[in-house]
ZABAMI-404740 format. One line per field, with one value per residue (C-alpha): residue number from 1; residue in three letters; x, y, z. Coordinates in steps of 0.001 Angstrom, whole numbers, plus 500000, padded with zeros to 6 digits. Layout:
BEGIN
voti <- (NUM/...)
fivex <- (ALA/...)
east <- (X/...)
north <- (Y/...)
up <- (Z/...)
***
This chain:
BEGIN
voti <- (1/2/3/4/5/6/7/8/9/10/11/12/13/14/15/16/17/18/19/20/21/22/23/24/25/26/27/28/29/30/31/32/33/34/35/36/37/38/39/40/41/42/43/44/45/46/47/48/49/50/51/52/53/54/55/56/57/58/59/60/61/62/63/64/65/66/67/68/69/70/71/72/73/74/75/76/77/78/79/80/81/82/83/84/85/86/87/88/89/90/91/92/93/94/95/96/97/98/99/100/101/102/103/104/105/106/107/108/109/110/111/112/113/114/115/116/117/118/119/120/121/122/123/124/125/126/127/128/129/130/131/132/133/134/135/136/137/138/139/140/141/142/143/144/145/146/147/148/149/150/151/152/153/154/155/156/157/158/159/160/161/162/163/164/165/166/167/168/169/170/171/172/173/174/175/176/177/178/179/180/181/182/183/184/185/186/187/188/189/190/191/192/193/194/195/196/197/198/199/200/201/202/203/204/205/206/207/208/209/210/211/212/213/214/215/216/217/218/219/220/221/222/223/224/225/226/227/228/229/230/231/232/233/234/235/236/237/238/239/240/241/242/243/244/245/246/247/248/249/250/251/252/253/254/255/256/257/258/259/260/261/262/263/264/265/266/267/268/269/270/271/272/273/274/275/276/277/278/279/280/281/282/283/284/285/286/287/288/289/290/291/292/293/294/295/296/297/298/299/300/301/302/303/304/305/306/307/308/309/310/311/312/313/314/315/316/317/318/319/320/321/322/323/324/325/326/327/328/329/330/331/332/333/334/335/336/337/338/339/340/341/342/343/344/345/346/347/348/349/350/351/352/353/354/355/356/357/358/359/360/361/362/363/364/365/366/367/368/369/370/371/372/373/374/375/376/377/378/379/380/381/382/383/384/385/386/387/388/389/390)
fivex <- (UNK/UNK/UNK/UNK/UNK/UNK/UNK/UNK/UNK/UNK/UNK/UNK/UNK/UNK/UNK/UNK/UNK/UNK/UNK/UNK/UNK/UNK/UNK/UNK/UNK/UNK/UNK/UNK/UNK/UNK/UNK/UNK/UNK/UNK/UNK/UNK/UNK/UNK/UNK/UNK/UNK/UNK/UNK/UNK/UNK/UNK/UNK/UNK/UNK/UNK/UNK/UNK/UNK/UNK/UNK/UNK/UNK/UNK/UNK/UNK/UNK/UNK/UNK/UNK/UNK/UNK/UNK/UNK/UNK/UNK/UNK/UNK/UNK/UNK/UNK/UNK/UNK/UNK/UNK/UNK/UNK/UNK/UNK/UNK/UNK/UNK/UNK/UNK/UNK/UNK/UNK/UNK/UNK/UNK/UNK/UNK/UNK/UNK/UNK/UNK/UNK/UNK/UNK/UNK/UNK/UNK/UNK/UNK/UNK/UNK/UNK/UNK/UNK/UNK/UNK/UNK/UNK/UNK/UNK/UNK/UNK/UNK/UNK/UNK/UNK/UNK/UNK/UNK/UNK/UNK/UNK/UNK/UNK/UNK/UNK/UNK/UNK/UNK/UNK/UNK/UNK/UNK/UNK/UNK/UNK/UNK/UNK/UNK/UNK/UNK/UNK/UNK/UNK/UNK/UNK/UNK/UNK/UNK/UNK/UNK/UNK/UNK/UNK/UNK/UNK/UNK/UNK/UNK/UNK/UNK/UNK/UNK/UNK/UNK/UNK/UNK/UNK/UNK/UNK/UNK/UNK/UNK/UNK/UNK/UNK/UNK/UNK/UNK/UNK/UNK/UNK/UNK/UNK/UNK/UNK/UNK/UNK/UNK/UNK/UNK/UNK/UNK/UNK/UNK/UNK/UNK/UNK/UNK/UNK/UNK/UNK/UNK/UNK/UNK/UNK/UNK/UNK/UNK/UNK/UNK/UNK/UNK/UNK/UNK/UNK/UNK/UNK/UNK/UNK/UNK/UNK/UNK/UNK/UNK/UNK/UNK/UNK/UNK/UNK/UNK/UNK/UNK/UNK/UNK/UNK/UNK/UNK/UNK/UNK/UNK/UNK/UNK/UNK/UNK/UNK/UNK/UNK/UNK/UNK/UNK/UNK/UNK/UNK/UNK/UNK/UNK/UNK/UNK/UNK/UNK/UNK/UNK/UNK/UNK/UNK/UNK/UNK/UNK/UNK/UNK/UNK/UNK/UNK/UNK/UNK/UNK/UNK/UNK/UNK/UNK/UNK/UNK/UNK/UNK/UNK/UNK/UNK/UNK/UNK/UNK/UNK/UNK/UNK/UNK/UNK/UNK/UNK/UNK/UNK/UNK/UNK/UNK/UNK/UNK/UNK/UNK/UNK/UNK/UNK/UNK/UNK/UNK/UNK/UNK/UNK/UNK/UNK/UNK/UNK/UNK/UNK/UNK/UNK/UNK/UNK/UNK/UNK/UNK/UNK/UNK/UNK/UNK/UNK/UNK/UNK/UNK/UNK/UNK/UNK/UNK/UNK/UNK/UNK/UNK/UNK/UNK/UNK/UNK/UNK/UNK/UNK/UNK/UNK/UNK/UNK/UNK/UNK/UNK/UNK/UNK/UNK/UNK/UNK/UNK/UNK/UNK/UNK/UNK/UNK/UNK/UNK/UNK/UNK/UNK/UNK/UNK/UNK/UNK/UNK/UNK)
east <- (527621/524758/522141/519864/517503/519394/519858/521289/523007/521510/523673/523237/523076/524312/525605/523977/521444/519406/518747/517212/513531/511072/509126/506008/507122/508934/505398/503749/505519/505238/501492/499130/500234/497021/496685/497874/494158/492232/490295/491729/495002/493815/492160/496044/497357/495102/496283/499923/499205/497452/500627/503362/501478/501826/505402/506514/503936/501823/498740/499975/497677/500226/501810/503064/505747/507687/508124/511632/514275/515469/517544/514267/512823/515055/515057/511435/511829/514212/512874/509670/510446/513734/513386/515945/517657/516726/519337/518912/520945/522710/524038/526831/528304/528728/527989/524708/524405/526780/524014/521543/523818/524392/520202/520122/522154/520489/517707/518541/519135/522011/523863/525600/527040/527397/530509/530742/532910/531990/530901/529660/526066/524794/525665/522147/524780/526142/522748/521453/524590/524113/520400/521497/524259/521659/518283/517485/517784/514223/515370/517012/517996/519879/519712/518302/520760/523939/524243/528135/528581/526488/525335/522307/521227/518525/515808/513318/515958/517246/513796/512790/515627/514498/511098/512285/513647/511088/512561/511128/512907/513601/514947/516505/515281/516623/517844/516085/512438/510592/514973/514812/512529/510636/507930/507125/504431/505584/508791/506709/509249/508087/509202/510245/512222/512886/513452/512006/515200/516479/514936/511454/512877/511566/513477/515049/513153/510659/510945/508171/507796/505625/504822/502998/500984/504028/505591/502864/501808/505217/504675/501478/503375/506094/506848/507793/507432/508905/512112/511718/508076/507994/508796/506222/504266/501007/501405/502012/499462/496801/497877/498494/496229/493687/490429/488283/489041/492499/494714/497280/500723/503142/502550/503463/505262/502635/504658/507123/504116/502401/506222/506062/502322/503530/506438/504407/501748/504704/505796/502331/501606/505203/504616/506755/507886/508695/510847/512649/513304/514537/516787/518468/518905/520190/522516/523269/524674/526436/528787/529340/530499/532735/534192/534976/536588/538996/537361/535240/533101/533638/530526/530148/527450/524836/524814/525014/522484/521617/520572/524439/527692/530493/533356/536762/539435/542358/546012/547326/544415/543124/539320/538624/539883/538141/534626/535568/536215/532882/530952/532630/533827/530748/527783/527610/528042/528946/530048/532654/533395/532805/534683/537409/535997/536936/539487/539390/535914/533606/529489/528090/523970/521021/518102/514351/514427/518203/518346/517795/519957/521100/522371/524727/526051/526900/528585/530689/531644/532614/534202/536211/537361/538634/540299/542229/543574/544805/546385/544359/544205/540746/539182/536039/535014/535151/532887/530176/529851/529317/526352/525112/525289/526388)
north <- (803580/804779/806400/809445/811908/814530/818227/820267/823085/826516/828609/831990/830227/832709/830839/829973/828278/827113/830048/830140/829101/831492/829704/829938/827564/824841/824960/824593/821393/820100/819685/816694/814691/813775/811851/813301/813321/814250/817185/819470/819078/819503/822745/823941/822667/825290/827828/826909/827474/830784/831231/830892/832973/835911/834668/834505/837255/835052/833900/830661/827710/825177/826512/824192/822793/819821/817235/817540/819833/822996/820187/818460/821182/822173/818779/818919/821933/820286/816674/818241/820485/819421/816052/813985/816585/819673/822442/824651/827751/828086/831160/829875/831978/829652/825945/825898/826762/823890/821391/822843/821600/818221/818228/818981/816123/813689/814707/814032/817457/819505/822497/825918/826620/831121/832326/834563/835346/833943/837111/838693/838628/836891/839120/839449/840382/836995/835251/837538/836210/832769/833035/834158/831519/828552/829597/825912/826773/826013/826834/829376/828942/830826/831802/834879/834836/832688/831408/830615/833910/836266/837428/838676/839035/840466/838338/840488/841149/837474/836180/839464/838188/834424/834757/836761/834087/831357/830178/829374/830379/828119/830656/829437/831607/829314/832154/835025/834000/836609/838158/840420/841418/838638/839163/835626/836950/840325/839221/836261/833485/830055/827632/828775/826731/827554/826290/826758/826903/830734/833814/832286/830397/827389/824365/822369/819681/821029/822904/825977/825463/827601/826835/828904/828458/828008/825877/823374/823634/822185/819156/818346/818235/815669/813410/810819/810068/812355/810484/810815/808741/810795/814601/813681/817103/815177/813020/815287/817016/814609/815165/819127/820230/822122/822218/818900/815519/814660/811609/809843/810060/810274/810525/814308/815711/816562/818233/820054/821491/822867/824755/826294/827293/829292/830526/831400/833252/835071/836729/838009/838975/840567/842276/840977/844571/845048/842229/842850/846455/844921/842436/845796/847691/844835/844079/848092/847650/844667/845888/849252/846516/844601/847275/848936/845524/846572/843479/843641/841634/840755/841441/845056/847079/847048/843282/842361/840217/841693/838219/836808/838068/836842/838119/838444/836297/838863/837357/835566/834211/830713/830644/827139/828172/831112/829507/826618/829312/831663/828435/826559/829293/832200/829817/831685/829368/830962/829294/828644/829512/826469/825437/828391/830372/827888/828705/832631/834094/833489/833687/835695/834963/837382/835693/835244/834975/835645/838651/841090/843913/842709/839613/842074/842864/839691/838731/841612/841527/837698/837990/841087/839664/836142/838101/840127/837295/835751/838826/840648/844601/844769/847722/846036/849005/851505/848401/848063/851896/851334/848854/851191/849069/851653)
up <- (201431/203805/201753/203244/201589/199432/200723/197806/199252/198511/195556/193832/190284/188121/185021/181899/183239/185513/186969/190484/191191/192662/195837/194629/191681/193736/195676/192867/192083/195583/194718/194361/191079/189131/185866/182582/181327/184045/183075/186155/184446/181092/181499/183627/179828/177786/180497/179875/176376/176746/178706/176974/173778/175926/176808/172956/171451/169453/168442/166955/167801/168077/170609/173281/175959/174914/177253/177312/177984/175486/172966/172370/171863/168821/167687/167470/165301/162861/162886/161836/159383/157864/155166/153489/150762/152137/152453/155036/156017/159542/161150/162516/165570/168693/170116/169768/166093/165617/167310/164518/161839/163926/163506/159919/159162/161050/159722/156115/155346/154128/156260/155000/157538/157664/160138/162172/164696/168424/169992/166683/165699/162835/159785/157836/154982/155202/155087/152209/150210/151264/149853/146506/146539/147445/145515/146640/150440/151922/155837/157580/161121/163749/167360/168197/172250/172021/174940/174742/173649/175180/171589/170320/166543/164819/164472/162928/159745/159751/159107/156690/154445/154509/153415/150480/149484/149760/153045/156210/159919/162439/165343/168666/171669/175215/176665/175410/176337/178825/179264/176000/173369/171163/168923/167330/165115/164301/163031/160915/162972/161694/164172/167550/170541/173827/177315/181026/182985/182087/181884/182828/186070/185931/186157/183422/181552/179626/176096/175104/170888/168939/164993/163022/159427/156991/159274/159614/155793/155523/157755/155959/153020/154241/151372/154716/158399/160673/161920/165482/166869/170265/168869/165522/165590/164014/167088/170055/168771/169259/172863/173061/170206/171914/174034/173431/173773/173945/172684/174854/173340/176661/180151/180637/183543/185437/188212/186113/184513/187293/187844/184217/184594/187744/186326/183434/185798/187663/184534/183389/187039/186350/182852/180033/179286/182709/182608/179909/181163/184628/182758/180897/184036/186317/183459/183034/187165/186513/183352/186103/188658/186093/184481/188178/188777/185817/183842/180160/178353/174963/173071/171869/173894/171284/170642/174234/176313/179287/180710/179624/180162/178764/180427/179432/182074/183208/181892/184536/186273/186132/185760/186375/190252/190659/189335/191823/194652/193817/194020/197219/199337/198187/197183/193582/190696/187533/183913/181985/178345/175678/172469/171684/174471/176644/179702/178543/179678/182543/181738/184158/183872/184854/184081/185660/189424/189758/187760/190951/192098/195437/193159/191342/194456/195958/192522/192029/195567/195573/192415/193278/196512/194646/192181/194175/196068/193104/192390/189786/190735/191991/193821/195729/197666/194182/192431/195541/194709/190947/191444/193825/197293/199162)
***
């Protein structure tokens, strides 16, 4: 085998993540690595910070990237705050509510599990019942955009109802960072995980986190260790903690930080409002295209996410060959569905960088064209019209 330096080839990523990476963040990562200490590149940290408290709309101190991807970032959520015998609450409505119970337990903890269908929200009814049913309950955890879905649920109520019961909120927000609404402090969210490589276009590998006062009250409390060394909050912190002198604990990513802090900088240059607004109206375009395409997605309208589209496969077609054809013959990569999803919708993402008009049109227009040749009644010219490309 003759090896050579690698070339990826240049896609439209429009899955579920990554999304595509502005310029002006693969620049940033092209730059100089210095030490993880030097004092350049801890002053970039406390921007970072500043940063992504804009991002999540918060004035929480520990507020941080992991040095990890999104997973890490969750673990570090529930490896803090979750110790042997504590039952904690899970609204249960796609795959990655299942990895919260997979961290409960290895945690130590217990996990009620709350269904819901996948494509339905998180029923706050459900959880409210679940309370009353487990006064012993000390967590409640859920996330706010399902990414296998293309769900949203109401944060702001989810976490009303667990602090009226004594219960602190661990809330998943991967894909809905900087893509939809998120108000970490006015909706009193306790512990907060995200990731870099969806709505805020970054790429993959690190983990935003945000804790706030009940949260860490908890952690002091800890009757034991945390049972993870690298994700220990009371360590990292030492590290991420603030202005001052700082503690080694890891070498950080030095490079994949400089991407997030210009990331970071694109969206306040950007507006957070105004990005949510052009995630709704880009998404708005897209359902015209789809539904002109004689397709539908399977949330309802008011609990859809505009940055995630999970769309319904016509009978007849195999989706496995279409994805393969979008990304091989068109250069647009889109997703699959996962667990009993799988094989019957596509996941059609609009987030950060790739969530632009002229996107919409090169998707619907791909995906049209595939379809109809493998005979699904599809009216490309009547869709082009509908997202407004001609």
């Amino acid at each position: 085998m003759r090896f050579r330096p690698f070339q990826p080839p240049k896609r439209l990523l429009m899955g579920p993540g990554p999304s595509n990476v502005h310029p002006r963040v693969l620049e940033a990562m092209a730059r100089p690595t210095i030490g993880h200490l030097d004092p350049a590149f801890t002053d970039m940290m406390d921007e970072v910070k500043a940063l992504l408290q804009y991002a999540f709309r918060t004035r929480n101190e520990v507020t941080f990237p992991v040095s990890a991807p999104g997973s890490a970032g969750m673990e570090s959520c529930f490896v803090n705050l979750v110790e042997p015998g504590d039952k904690v609450i899970i609204g249960h409505n796609g795959v990655f509510s299942e990895r919260m119970r997979e961290n409960v337990e290895r945690s130590g903890g217990t996990a009620v599990m709350v269904d819901d269908a996948w494509g339905d929200p998180v029923d706050p009814q459900k959880i409210e019942d679940a309370l009353k049913a487990h006064p012993d309950a000390r967590i409640v955890a859920f996330v706010h955009a399902e990414t296998s879905t293309g769900a949203r649920s109401d944060a702001a109520t989810l976490a009303r109802l667990a602090h009226e019961h004594d219960c602190l909120v661990i809330a998943d927000t991967v894909t809905s960072l900087g893509g939809i609404p998120l108000e970490v402090d006015a909706w009193e969210l306790d512990a907060v995980y995200s990731g870099t490589q969806k709505c805020l276009s970054a790429p993959p590998g690190l983990s935003p986190v945000t804790f706030g006062e009940r949260a860490l009250d908890k952690i002091r409390a800890r009757k034991e260790k945390v049972r993870s060394w690298f994700l220990d909050l009371n360590l990292v912190l030492g590290y991420w903690g603030g202005a001052g002198k700082r503690t080694y604990h890891h070498t950080a990513p030095v490079n994949a930080l400089y991407a997030l802090h210009e990331a970071l900088l694109l969206l306040r240059e950007e507006g957070l409002e105004a990005a949510w607004r052009r995630h709704r109206q880009t998404h708005e375009r897209l359902c015209d295209g789809l539904e002109a395409l004689g397709l539908e997605l399977i949330v309802d309208p008011q609990y859809r996410l505009p940055q995630l589209n999970a769309v319904r496969v016509p009978e007849g077609i195999d989706e496995a060959q279409v994805r393969a054809r979008l990304l091989h013959e068109h250069d647009l990569e889109i997703g699959a569905g996962l667990g009993p999803l799988a094989g019957r919708i596509w996941r059609i993402g609009l987030m950060g960088q790739t969530c632009r008009q002229e996107n919409v049109r090169r998707c619907v227009e791909a995906l049209g064209t595939v379809l109809a040749e493998a005979g699904h009644t599809a009216d490309v010219d009547r869709a082009r019209v509908a997202v407004g490309a001609v």
